[in-house]
C-alpha positions in Angstrom: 115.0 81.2 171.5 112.1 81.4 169.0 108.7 80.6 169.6 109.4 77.6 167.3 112.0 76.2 169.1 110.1 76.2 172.6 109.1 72.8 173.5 105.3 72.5 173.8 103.0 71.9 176.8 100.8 69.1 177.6 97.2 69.8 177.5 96.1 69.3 180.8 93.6 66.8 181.4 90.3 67.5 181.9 89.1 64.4 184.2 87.1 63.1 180.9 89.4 60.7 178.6 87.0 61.0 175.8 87.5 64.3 176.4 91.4 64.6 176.9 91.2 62.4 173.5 89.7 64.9 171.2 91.5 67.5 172.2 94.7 65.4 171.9 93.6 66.1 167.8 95.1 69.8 168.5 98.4 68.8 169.7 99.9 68.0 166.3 98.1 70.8 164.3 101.5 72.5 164.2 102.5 69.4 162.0 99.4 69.7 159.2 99.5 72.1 156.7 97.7 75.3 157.6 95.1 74.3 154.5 94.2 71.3 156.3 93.4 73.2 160.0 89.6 73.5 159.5 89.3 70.3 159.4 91.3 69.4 162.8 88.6 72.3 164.4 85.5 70.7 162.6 86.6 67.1 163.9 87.5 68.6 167.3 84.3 70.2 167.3 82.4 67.1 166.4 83.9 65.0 168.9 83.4 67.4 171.4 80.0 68.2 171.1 79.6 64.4 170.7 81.2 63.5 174.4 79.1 66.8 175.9 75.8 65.0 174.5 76.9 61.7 175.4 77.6 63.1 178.9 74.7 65.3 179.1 72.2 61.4 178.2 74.4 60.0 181.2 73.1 62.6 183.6 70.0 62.9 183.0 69.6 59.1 182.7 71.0 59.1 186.1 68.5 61.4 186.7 65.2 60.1 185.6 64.6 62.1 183.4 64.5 61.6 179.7 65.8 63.7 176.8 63.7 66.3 174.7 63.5 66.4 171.5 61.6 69.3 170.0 59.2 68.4 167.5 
């Protein structure tokens, strides 16, 4: 059996649906034409880093504390 004909894996979850949702993006990259890849990382990437700082304004609202911004 060929690597291509292995069934895939599910991408474990990672307790965060927003989270589990982005990277849910990389499951069908096998589908998009190899051209078109950078732009499944970038959007992963953006969506990531956009649940990490939504996460990170949770916490520290949680915390008191407020975020800085460097001027």
């Amino acid at each position: 059996m060929s690597d291509i004909d292995e069934p895939t894996t599910p991408t474990p979850s990672t307790g965060d649906p927003r989270v589990d949702e982005v990277l849910g993006r990389l499951a069908g990259l096998d589908e998009v034409p190899v051209a078109e890849h950078v732009q499944v990382f970038e959007s992963v990437l953006t969506g990531l880093r956009s649940s990490l700082g939504s996460s990170l304004g949770s916490s520290l609202a949680e915390a008191g504390q407020t975020t800085h911004t460097p001027a």
